[in-house]
C-alpha positions in Angstrom: 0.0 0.0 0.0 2.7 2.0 0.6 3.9 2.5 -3.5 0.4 3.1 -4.5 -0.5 5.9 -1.8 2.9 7.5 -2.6 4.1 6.8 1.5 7.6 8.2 1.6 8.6 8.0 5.1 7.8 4.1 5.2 9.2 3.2 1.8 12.3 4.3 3.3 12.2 2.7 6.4 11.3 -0.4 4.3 14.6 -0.2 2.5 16.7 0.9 5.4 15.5 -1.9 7.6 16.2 -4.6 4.7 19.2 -3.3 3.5 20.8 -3.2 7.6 19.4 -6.2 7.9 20.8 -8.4 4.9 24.3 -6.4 5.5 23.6 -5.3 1.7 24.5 -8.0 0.3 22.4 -10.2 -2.3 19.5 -8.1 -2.3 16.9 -7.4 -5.0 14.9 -4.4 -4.1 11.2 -5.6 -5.9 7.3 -5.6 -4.4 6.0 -8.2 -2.7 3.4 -9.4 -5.3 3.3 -7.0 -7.4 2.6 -3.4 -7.6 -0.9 -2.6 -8.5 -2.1 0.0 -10.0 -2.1 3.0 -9.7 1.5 3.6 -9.1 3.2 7.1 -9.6 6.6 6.4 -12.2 7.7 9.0 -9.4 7.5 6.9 -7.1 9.8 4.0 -8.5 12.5 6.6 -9.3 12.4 7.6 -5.6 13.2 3.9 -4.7 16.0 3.1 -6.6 17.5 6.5 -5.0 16.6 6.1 -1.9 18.2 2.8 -2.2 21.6 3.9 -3.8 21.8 6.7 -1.0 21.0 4.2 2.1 23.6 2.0 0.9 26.4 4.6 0.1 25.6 6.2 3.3 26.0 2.6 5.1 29.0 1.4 3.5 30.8 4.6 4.3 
């Protein structure tokens, strides 16, 4: 629920917590299921960064 209602501040908790908790390594950042629609392409974009920055800032 969080990708299609656009939820920020839980998206990147979501991607903090798994990244801390796999150490980084071997993951593959995807939805559960599925997204469903509607989805903002926004959103998506605002993932992958969020993802790229929470692992450059934790591997400092």
């Amino acid at each position: 629920m969080d990708i299609t209602h656009n939820n920020r501040n839980p998206l990147r908790h979501q991607i903090y917590r798994s990244i801390t908790e796999s150490g980084g390594k071997h993951l593959i950042l995807t939805p559960g299921c599925g997204i469903r629609h509607p989805f903002e392409e926004d959103t998506i974009r605002y993932l992958q960064k969020v993802k790229i920055e929470t692992e450059a800032l934790l591997n400092k």
